[in-house]
Each structure stands twice: as C-alpha cells, then as structure tokens.
Biopython code that builds the backbone (N, CA, C, O; Angstrom):
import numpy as np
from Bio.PDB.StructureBuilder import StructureBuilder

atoms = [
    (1, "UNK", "N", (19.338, 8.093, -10.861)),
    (1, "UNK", "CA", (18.989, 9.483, -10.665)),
    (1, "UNK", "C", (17.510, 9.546, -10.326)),
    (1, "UNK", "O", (16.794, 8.900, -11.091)),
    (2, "UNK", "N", (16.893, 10.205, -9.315)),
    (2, "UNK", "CA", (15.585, 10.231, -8.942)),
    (2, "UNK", "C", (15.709, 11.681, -8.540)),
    (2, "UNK", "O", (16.746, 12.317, -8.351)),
    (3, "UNK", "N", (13.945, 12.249, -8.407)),
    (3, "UNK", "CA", (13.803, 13.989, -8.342)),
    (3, "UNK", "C", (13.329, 13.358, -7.036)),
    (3, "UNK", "O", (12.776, 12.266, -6.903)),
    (4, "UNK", "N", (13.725, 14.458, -5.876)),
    (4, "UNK", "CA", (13.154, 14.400, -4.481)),
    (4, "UNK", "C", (11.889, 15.086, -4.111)),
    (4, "UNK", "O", (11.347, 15.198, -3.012)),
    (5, "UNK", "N", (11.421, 15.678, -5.727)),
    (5, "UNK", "CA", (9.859, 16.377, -5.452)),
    (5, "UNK", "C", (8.629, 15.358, -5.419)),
    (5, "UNK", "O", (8.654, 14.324, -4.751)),
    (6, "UNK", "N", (7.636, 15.729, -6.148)),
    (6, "UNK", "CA", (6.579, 14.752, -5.336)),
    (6, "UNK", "C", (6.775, 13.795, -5.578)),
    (6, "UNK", "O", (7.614, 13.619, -6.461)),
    (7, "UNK", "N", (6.261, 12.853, -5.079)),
    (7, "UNK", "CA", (6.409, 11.251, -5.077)),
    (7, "UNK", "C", (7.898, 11.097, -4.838)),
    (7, "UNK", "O", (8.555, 10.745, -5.817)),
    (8, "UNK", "N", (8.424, 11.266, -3.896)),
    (8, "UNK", "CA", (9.920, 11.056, -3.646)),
    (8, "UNK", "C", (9.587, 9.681, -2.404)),
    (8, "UNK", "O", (10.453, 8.873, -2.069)),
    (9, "UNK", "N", (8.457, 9.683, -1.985)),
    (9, "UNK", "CA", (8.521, 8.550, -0.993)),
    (9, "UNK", "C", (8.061, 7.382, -1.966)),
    (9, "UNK", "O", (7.988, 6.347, -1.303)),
    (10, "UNK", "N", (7.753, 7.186, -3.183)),
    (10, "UNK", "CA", (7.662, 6.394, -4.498)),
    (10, "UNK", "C", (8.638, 6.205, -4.743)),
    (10, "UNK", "O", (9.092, 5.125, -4.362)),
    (11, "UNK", "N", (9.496, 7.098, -5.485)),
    (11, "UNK", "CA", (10.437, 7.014, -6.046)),
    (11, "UNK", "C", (11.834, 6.617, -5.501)),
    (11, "UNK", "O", (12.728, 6.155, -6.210)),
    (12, "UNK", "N", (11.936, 6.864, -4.059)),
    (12, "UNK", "CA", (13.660, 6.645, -3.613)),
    (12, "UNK", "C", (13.502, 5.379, -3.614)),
    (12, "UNK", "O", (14.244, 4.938, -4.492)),
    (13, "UNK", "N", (12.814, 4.357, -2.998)),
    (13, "UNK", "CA", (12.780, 2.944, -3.314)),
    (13, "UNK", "C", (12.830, 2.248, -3.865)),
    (13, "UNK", "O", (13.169, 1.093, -3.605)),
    (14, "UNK", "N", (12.271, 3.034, -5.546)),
    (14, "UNK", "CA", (12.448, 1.836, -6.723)),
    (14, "UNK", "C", (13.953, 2.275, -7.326)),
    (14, "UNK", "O", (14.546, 1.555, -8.130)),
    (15, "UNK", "N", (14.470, 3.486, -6.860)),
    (15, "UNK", "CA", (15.465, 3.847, -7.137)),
    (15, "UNK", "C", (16.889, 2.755, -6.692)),
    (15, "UNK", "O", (17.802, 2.179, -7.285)),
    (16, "UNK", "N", (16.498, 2.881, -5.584)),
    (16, "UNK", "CA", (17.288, 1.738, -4.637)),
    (16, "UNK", "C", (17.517, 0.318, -4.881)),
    (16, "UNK", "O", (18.489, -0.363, -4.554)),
    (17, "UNK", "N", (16.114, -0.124, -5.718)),
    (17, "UNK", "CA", (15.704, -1.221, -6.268)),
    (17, "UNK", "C", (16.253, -1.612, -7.578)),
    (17, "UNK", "O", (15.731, -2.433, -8.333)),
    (18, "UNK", "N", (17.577, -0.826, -7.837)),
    (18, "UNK", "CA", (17.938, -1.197, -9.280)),
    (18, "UNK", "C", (17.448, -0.356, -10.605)),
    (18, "UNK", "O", (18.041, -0.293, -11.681)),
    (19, "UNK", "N", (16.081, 0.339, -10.207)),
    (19, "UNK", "CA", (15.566, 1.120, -11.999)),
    (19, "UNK", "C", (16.505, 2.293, -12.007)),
    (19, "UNK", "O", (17.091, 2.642, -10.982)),
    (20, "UNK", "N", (16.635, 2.851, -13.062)),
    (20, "UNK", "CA", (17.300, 4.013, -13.307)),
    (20, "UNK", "C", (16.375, 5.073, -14.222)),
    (20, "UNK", "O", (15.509, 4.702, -15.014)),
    (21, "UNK", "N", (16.686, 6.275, -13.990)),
    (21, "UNK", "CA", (15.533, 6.884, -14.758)),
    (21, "UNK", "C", (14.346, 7.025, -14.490)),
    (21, "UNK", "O", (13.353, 7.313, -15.159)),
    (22, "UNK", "N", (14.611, 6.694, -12.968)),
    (22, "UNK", "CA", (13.060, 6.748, -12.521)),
    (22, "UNK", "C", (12.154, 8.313, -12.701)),
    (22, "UNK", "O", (12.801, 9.359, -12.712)),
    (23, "UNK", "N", (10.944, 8.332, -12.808)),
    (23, "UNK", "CA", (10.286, 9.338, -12.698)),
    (23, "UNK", "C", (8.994, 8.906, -12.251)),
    (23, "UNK", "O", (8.543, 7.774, -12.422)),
    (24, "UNK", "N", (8.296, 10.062, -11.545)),
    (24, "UNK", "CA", (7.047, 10.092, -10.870)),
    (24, "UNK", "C", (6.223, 11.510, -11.751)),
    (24, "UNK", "O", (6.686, 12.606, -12.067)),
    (25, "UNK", "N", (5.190, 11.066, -11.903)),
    (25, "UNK", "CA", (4.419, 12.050, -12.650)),
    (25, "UNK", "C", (2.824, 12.190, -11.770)),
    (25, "UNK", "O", (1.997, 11.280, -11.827)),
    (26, "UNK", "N", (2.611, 13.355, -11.053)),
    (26, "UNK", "CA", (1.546, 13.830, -10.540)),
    (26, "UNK", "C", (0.184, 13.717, -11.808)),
    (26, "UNK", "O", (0.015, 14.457, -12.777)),
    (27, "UNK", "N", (-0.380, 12.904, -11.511)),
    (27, "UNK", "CA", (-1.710, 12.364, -12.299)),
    (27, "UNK", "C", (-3.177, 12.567, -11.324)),
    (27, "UNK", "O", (-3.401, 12.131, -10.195)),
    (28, "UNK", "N", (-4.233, 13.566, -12.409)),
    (28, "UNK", "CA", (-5.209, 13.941, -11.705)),
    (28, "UNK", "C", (-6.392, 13.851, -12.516)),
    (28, "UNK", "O", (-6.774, 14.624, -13.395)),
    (29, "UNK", "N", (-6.870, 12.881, -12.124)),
    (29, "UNK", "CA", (-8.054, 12.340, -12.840)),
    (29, "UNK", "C", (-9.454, 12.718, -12.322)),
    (29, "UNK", "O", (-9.743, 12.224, -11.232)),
    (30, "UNK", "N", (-10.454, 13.572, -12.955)),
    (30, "UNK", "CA", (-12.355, 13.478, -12.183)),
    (30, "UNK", "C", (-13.033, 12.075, -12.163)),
    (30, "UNK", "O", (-13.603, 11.587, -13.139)),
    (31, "UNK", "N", (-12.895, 11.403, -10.786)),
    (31, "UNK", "CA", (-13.429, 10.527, -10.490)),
    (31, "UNK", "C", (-15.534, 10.815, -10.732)),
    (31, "UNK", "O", (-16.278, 11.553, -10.087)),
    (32, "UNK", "N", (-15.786, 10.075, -11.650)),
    (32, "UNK", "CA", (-17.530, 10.561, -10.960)),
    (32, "UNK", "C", (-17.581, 8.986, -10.956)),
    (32, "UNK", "O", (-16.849, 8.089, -11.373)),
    (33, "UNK", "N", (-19.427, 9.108, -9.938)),
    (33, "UNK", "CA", (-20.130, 7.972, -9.849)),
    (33, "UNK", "C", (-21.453, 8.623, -10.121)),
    (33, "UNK", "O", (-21.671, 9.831, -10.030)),
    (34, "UNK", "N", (-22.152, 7.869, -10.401)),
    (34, "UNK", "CA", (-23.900, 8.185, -10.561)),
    (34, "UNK", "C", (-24.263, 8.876, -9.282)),
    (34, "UNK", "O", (-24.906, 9.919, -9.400)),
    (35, "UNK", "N", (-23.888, 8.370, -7.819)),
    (35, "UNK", "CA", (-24.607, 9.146, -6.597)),
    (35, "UNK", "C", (-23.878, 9.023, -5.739)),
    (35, "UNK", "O", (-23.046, 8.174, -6.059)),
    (36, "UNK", "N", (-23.673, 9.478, -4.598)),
    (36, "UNK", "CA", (-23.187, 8.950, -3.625)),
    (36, "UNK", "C", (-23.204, 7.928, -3.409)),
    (36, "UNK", "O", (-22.338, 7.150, -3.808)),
    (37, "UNK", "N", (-24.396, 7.536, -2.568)),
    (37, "UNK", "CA", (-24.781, 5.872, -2.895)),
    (37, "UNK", "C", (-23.791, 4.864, -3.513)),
    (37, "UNK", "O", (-23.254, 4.124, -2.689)),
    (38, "UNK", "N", (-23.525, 4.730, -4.512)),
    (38, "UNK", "CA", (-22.871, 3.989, -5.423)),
    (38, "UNK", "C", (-21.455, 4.349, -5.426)),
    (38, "UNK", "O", (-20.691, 3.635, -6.074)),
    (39, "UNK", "N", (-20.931, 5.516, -4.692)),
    (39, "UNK", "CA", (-19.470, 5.592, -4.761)),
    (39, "UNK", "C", (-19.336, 4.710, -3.301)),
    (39, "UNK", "O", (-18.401, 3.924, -3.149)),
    (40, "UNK", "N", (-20.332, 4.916, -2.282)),
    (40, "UNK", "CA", (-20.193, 4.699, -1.122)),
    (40, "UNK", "C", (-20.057, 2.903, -1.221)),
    (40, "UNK", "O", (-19.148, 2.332, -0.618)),
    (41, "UNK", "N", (-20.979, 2.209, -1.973)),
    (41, "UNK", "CA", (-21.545, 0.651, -1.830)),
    (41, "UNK", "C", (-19.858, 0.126, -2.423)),
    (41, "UNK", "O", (-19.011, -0.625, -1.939)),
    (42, "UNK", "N", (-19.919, 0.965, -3.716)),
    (42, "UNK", "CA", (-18.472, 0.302, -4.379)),
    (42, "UNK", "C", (-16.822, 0.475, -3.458)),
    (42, "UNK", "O", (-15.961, -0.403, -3.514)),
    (43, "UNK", "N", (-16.668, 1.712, -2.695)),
    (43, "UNK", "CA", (-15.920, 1.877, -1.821)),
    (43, "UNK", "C", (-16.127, 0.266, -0.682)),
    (43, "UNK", "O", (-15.134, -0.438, -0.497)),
    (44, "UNK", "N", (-17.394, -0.084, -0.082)),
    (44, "UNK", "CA", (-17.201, -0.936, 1.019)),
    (44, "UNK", "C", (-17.832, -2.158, 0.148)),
    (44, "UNK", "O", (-18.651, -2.712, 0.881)),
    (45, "UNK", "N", (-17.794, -2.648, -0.816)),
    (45, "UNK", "CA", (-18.027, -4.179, -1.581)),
    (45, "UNK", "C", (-17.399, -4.202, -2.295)),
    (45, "UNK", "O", (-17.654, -5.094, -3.104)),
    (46, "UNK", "N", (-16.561, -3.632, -2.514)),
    (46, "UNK", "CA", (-15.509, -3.724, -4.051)),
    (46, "UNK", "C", (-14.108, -3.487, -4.026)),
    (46, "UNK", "O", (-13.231, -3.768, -4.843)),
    (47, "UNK", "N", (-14.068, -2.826, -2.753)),
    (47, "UNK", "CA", (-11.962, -2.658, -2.589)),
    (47, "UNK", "C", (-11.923, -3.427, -1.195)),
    (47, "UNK", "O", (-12.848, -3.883, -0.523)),
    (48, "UNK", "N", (-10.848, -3.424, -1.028)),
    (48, "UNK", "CA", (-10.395, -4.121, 0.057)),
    (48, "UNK", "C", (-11.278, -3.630, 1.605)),
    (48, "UNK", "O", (-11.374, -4.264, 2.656)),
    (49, "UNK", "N", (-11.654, -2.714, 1.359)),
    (49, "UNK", "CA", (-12.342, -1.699, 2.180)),
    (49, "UNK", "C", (-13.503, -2.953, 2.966)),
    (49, "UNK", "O", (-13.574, -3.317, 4.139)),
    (50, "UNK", "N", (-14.065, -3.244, 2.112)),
    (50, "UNK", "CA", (-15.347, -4.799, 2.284)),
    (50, "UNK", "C", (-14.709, -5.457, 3.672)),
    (50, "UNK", "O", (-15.610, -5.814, 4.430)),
    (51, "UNK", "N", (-13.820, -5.621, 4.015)),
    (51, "UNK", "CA", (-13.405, -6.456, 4.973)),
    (51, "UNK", "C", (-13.963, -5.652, 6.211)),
    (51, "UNK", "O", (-14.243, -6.226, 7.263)),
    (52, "UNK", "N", (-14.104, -4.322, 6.032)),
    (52, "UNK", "CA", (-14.799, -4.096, 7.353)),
    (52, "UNK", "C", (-16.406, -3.819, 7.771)),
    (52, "UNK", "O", (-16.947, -3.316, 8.756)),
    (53, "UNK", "N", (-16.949, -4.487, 6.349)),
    (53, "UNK", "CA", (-18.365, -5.071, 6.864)),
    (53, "UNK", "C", (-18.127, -6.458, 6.782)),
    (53, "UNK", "O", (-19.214, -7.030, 6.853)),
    (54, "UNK", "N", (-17.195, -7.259, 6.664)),
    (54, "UNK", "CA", (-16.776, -8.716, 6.569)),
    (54, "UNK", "C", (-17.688, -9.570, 8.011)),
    (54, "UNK", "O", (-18.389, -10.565, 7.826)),
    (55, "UNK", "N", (-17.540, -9.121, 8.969)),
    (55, "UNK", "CA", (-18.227, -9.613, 10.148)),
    (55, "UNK", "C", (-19.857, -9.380, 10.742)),
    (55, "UNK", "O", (-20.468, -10.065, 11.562)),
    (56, "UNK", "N", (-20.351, -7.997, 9.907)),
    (56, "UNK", "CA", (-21.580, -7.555, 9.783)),
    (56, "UNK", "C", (-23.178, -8.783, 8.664)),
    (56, "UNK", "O", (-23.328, -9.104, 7.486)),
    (57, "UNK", "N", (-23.923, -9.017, 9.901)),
    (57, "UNK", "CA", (-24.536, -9.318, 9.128)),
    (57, "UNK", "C", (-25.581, -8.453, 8.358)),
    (57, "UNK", "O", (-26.051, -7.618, 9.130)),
    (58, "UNK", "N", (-26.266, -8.336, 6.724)),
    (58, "UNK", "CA", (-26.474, -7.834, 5.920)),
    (58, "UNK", "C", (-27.515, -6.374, 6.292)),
    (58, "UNK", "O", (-27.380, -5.282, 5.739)),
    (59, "UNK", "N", (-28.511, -6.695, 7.323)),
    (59, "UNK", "CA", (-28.999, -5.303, 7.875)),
    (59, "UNK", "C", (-28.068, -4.395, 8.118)),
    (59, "UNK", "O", (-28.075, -3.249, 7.668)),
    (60, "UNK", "N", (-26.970, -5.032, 9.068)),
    (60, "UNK", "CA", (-26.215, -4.146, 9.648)),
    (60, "UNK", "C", (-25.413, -3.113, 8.562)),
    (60, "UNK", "O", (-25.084, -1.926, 8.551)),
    (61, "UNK", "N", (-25.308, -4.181, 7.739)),
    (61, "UNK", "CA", (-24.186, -3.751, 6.322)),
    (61, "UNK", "C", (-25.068, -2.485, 5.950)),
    (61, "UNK", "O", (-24.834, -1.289, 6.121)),
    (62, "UNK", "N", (-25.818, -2.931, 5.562)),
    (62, "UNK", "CA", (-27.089, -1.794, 4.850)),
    (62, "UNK", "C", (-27.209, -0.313, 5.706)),
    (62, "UNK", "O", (-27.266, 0.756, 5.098)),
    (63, "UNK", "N", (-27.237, -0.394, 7.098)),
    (63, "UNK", "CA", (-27.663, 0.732, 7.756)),
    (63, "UNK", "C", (-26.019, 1.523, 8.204)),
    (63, "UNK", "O", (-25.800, 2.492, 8.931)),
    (64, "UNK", "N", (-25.204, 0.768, 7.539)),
    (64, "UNK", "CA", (-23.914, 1.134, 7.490)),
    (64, "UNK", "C", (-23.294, 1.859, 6.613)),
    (64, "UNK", "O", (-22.597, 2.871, 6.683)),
    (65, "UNK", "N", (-23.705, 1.091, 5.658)),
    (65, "UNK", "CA", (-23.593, 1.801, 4.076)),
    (65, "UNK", "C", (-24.292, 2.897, 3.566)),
    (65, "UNK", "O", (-23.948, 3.636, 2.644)),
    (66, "UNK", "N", (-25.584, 2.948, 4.434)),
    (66, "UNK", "CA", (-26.525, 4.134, 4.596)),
    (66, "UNK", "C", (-26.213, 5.413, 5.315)),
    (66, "UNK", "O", (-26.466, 6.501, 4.797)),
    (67, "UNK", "N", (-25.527, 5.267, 6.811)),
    (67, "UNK", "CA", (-24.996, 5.939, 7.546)),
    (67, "UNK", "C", (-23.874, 7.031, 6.557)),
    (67, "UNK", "O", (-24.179, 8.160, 6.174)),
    (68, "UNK", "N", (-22.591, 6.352, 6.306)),
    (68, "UNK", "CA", (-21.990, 7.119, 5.726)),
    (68, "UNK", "C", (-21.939, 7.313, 4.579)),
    (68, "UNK", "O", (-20.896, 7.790, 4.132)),
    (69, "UNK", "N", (-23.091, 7.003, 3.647)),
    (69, "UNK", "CA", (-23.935, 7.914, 2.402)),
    (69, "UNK", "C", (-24.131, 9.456, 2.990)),
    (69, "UNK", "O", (-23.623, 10.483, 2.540)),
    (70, "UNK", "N", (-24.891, 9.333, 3.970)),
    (70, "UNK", "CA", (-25.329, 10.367, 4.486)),
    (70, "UNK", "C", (-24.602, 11.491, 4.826)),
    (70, "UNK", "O", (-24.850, 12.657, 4.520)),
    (71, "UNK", "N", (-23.063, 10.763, 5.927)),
    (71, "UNK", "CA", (-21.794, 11.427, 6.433)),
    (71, "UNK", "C", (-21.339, 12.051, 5.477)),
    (71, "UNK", "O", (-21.053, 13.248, 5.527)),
    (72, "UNK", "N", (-21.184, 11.161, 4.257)),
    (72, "UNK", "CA", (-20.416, 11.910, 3.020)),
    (72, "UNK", "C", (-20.893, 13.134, 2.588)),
    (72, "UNK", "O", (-20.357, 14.242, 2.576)),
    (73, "UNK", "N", (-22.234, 12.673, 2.154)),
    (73, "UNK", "CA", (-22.918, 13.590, 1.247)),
    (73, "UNK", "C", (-22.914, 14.987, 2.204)),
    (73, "UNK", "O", (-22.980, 16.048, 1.584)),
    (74, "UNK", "N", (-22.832, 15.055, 3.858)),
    (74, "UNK", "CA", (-23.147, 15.970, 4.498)),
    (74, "UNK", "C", (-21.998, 16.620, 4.218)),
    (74, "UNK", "O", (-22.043, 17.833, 4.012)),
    (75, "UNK", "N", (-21.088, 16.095, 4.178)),
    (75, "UNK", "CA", (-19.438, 16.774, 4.228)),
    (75, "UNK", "C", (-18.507, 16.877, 2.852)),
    (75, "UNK", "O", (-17.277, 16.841, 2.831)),
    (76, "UNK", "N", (-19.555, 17.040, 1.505)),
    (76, "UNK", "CA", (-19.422, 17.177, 0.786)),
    (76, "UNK", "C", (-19.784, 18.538, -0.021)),
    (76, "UNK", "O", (-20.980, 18.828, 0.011)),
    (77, "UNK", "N", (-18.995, 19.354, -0.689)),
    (77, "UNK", "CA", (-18.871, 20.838, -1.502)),
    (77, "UNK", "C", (-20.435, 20.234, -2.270)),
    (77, "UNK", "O", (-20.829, 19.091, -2.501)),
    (78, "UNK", "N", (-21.048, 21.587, -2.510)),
    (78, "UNK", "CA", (-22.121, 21.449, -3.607)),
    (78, "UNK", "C", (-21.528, 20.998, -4.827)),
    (78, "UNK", "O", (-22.172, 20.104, -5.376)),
    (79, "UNK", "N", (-20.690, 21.290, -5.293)),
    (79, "UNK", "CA", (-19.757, 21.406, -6.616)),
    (79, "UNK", "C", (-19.629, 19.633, -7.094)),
    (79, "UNK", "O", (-19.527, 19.168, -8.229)),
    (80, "UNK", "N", (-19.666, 19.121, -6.147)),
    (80, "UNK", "CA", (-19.591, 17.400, -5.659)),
    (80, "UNK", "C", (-20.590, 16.854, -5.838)),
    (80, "UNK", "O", (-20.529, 15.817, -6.499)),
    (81, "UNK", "N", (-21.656, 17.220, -5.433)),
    (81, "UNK", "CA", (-23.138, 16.483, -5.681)),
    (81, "UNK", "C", (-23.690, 17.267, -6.838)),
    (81, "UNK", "O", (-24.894, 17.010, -6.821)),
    (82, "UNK", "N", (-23.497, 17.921, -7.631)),
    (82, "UNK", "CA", (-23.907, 18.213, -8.892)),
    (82, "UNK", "C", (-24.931, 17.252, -9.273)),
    (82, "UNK", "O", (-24.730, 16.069, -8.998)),
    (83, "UNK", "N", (-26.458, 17.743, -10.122)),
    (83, "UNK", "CA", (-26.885, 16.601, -11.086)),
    (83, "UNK", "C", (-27.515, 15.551, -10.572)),
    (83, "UNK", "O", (-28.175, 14.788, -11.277)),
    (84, "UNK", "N", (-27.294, 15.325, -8.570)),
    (84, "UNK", "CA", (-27.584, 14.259, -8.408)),
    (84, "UNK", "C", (-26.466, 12.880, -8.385)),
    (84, "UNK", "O", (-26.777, 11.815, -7.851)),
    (85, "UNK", "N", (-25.317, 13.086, -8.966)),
    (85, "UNK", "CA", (-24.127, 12.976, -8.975)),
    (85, "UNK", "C", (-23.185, 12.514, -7.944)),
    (85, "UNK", "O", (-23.526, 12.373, -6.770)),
    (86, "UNK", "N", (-21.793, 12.236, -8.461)),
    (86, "UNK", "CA", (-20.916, 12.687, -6.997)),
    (86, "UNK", "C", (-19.895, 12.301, -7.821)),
    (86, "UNK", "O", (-19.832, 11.273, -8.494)),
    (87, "UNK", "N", (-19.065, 13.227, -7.723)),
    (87, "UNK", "CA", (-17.353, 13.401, -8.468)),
    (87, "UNK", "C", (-16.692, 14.800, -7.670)),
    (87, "UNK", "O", (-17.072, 15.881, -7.220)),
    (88, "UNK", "N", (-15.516, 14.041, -7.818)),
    (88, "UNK", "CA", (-14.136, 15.104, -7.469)),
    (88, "UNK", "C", (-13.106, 14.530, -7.801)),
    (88, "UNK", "O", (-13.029, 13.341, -8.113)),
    (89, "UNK", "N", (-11.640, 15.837, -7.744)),
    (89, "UNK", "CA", (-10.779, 15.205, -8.420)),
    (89, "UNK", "C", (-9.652, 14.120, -7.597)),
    (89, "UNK", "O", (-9.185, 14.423, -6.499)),
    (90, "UNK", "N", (-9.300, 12.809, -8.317)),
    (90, "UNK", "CA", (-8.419, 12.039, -7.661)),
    (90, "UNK", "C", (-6.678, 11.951, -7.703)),
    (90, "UNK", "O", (-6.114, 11.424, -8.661)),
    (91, "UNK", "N", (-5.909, 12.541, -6.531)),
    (91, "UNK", "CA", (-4.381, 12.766, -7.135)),
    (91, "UNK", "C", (-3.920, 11.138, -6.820)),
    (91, "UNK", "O", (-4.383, 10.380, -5.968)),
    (92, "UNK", "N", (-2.949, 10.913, -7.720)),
    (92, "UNK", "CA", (-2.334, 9.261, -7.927)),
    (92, "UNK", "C", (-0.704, 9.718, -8.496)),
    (92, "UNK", "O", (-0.491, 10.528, -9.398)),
    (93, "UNK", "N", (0.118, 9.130, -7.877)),
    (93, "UNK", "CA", (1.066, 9.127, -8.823)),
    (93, "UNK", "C", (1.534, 8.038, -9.700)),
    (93, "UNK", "O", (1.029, 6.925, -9.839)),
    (94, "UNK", "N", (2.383, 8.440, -10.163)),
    (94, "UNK", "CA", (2.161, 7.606, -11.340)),
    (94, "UNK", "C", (3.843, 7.007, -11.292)),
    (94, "UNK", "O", (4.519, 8.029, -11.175)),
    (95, "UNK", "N", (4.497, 6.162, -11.320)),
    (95, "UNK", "CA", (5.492, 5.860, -11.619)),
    (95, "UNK", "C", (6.071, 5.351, -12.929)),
    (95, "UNK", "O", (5.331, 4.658, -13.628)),
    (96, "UNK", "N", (7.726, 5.698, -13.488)),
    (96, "UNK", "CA", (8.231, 4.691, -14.554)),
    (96, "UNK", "C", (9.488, 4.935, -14.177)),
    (96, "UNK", "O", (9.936, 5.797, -13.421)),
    (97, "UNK", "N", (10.185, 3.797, -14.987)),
    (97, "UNK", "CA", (11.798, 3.661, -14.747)),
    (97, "UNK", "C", (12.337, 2.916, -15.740)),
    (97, "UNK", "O", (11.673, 2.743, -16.762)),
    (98, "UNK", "N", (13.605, 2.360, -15.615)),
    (98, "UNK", "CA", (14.157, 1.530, -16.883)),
    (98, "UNK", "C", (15.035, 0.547, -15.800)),
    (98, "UNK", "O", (16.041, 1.090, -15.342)),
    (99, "UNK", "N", (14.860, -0.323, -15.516)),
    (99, "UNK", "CA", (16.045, -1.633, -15.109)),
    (99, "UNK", "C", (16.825, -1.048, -15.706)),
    (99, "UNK", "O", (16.740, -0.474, -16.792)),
    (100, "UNK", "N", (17.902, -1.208, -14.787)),
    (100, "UNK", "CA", (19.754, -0.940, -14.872)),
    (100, "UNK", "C", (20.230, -2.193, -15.734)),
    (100, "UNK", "O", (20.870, -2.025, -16.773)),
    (101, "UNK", "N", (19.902, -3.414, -15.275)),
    (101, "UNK", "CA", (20.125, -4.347, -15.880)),
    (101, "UNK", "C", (19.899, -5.060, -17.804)),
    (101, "UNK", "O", (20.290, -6.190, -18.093)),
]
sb = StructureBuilder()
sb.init_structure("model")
sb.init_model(0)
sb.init_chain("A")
sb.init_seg("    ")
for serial, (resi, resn, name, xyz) in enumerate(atoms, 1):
    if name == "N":
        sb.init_residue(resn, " ", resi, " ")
    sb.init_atom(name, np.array(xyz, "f"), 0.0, 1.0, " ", f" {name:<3s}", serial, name[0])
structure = sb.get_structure()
C-alpha cells in the first residue's frame, strides 16, 4: 500500500521493491551557515558538486567561488542574509517501510 501524494515518485519504487507500509513524510528543516561564503565553499568542496571545479586550477576556483557568493547573495530575500548569516528552509523527504519478507 503506498499514498500517491507527495513523494509518490519515492515511494512507488520502493513499493515495487518488496517494502510494504511504505510512507513518505514531508520533512522541513532551517538550514543556516555562518555566511554565504561558507554555504557557497561547502556547496562546491564538500558535495559532489566539487567535481565541477575538479579541472580548475585554484585562482580560478577562488574567483569562482567568489562569483557565485555574490550571484547568491544578490538573489537572495533579506530574511536570508539576516545577522550576516545565510539560512532558509530545506524540503527533503523522508522515507520508511517494512520488508514484506
């Protein structure tokens, strides 16, 4: 049995996959970081994201990482840069189920 509301493109698959009881739960967490800056460096050195300064050598990285500090922060709500800051909220779903087996 699976609900076709949110997370239904989650859920029909593991459904399919044998769990039963599946459920998806809409989870909304306030992401903050200290600054932009630092959401921006950890976004491109820390997730998979890095692979696309992977070929950049380290100036380049820098005036890259600088660039869309800037992009962000421009296209960012006041409410967001608070404090000096930078947070907003993050939607994730969340999955569980029970093996049939």
């Amino acid at each position: 049995m699976w609900n076709s509301g949110a997370g239904s493109a989650f859920l029909e698959p593991r459904f399919e996959a044998g769990f039963a009881h599946v459920e998806v739960q809409t989870v909304v967490q306030q992401i903050a970081f200290p600054s932009v800056l630092d959401y921006v460096r950890f976004q491109l050195l820390a997730t998979p994201m890095a692979a696309l300064l992977g070929n950049r050598d380290e100036a380049d990285r820098q005036r890259t990482i600088e660039t869309i500090t800037l992009e962000t922060a421009s296209l960012s709500v006041p409410e967001m840069l608070e404090g000096g800051g930078f947070s907003f909220p993050q939607e994730a779903y969340v999955g569980t189920g029970h093996s049939r087996g």
